[in-house]
N, C-alpha and C positions, 0 to 999 in steps of 0.2 A: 296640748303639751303642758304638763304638770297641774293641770287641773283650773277650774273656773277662776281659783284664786291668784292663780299664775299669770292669766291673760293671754292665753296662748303661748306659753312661753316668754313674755316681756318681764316677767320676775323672777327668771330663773339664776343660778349664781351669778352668771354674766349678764347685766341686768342690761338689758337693751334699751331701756329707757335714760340713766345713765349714759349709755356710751353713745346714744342720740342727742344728747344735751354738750356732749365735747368731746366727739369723735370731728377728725377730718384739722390737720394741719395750715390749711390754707384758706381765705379766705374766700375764696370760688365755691366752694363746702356747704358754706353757709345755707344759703337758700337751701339746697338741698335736703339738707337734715331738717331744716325750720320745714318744709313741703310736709315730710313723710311727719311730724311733730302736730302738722295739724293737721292732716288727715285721721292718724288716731284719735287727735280731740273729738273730730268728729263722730267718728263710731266709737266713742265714749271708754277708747282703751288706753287714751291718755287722762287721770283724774287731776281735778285741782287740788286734793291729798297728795300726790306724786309730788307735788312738788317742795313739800316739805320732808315728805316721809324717806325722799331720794337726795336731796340735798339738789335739787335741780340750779335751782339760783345759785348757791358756789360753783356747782360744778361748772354750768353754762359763764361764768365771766371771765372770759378770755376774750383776748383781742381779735381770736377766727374764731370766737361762735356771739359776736353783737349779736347777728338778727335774733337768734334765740332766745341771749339773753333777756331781749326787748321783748319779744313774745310771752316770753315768763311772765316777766314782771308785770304787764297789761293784765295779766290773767290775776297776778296776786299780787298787787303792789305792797301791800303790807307786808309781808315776807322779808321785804330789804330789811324791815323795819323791828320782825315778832321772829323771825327764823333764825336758826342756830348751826354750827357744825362744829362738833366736837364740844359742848358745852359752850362756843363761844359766839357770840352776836357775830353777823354776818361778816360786818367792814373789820373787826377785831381779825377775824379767821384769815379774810385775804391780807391783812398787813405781817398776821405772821407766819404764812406759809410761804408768797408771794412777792416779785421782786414789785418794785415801787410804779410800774407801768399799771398792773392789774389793780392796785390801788386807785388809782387815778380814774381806770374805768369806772370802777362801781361810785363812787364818789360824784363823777361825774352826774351817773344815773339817778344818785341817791339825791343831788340837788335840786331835778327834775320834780320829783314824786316827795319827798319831803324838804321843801325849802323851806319850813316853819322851825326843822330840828335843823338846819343848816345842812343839808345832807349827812348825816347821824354822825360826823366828825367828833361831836361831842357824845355820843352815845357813852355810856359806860357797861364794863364787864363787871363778871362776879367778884374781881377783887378790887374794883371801885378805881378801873382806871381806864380815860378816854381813850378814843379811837386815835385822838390827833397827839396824848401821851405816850401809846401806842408806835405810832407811825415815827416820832422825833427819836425814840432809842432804836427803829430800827432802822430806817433809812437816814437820818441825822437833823436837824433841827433847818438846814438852809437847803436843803435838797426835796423835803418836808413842804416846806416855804414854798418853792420854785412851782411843786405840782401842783398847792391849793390855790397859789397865783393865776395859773393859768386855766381854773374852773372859774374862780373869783378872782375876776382881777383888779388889781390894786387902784389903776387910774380908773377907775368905769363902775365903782362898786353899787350894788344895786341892794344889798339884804345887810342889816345890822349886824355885821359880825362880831364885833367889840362886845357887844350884850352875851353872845351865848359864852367866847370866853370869859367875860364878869363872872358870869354863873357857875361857869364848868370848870373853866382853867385859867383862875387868876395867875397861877406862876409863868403864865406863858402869855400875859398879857405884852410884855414889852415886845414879843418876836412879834405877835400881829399889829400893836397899837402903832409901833414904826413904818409897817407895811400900809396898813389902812386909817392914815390920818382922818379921812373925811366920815369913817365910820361914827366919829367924835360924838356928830352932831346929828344921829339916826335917831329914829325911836324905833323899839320894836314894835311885835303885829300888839301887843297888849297897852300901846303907846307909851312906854317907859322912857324916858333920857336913860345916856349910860349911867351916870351918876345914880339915877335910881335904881339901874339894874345891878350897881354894884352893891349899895347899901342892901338892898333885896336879896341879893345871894347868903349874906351872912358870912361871908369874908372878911369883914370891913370890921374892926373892932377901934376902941378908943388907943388900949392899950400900944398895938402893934404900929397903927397910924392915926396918930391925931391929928394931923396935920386935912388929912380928909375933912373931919367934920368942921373944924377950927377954918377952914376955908371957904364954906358955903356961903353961897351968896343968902339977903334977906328973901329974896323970891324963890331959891329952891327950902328956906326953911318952911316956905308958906305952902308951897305945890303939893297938893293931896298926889301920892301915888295913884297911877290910873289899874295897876291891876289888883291891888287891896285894898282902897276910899281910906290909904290911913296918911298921917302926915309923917316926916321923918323922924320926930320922936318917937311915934308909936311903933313905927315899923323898930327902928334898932330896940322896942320892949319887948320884942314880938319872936317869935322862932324857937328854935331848940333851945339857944342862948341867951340870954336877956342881957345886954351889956349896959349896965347901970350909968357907969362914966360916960357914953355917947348920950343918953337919955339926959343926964344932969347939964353936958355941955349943950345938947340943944334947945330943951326948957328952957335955961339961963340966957341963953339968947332972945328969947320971946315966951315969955311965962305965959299969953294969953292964949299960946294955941291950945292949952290945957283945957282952959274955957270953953273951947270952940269944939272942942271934940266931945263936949255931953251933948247928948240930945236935949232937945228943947222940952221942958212939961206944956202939955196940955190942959190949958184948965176944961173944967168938966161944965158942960152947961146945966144951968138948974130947972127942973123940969117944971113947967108953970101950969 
């Protein structure tokens, strides 16, 4: 039925492939549709192309088709992460089509399979705006809160949260910094303190806050950053921006790290 390219019919307008990834209302369903999903994998008329080229992963995250969802994503865990619907990253697409439950699933799922991006919360879209910027205009800033609470929770926290919003979403430092005190004193997977991971983002300017640099202890002026061997002067010289006045205030506090960041010469041995 419609040809080799058809599949027997699984690509016809009504695409059964589709409506096997979120057919079936109830959770009894489940298994079911997940049975007949790998049975096709098996005789090879379910492809791991399908599941980009169908939107299989949006369409399967609902709350009665988990097992599927899970099947997917085993198959293509990258998907959470490289996949798109409608131009938009995956966790973008369900926060804006989606009441704030469906969010929570994928989220959940996403902090399984990428806990390094924090479950892609912080991902961004083509207009340069996160998931969790996202999620606060559309289910509201404490409601928002309540759901990442209860994937990460506030008293038991396990993964450096504070870091990724350094990087991502300093204006929304205070709704998490409040929630996850203890994240304080984390380092990320790249051993970062938060402090380093804020001056690292390039957030941090003299102008805006000076009270930052003007604050640092003598041992964070000394701490080479662990994911670019440089010290905190060099880093605030460093980026898209070069903030002069952070660089003058931390030199001026220890002129020698100057020193200490040439390389040493080599004398040459004379050949005898």
């Amino acid at each position: 039925m419609g040809g080799d390219d058809a599949r027997g019919g699984l690509l016809c307008d009504d695409n059964v492939l589709e409506l096997l990834a979120c057919q079936g209302s109830h959770i009894d369903a489940d298994p079911l549709y997940l049975d007949i999903m790998k049975k096709l994998r098996e005789s090879k008329l379910l492809l791991r192309e399908d599941i980009r080229d169908h939107d299989l992963l949006y369409i399967a995250c609902n709350p009665a088709t988990l097992m599927r969802f899970e099947f997917l994503i085993d198959w293509c865990p990258e998907g959470l992460k490289t996949h798109q619907f409608f131009g938009r990253p995956l966790i973008h697409a369900r926060i804006n089509y989606c009441p704030i439950e469906w969010f929570s699933i994928f989220l959940k799922t996403a902090l399984n399979y990428h806990p390094n991006d924090l479950g892609l919360l912080f991902q961004m879209d083509d207009e340069g705006q996160t998931a969790c910027e996202r999620a606060f205009k559309k289910y509201g800033n404490d409601k928002t809160m309540s759901a990442i609470g209860e994937l990460i929770p506030f008293d038991d926290l396990q993964l450096p949260i504070l870091h990724h919003v350094a990087m991502h979403a300093p204006q929304n430092m205070k709704d998490f910094g409040s929630r996850y005190p203890s994240a304080t004193y984390f380092r990320d997977s790249q051993g970062r303190t938060l402090h380093q991971a804020k001056l690292a983002s390039g957030h941090k300017t003299y102008m805006d806050d000076p009270m930052f640099f003007l604050e640092m202890s003598d041992e964070q002026m000394r701490e080479i950053d662990p994911g670019n061997d440089l010290y905190p002067f060099m880093v605030a010289a460093s980026g898209e921006t070069c903030d002069l006045s952070a660089v003058y205030s931390l030199l001026r506090r220890n002129p020698t790290l100057a020193h200490r960041s040439k390389p040493k010469r080599r004398r040459k041995r004379k050949r005898k």
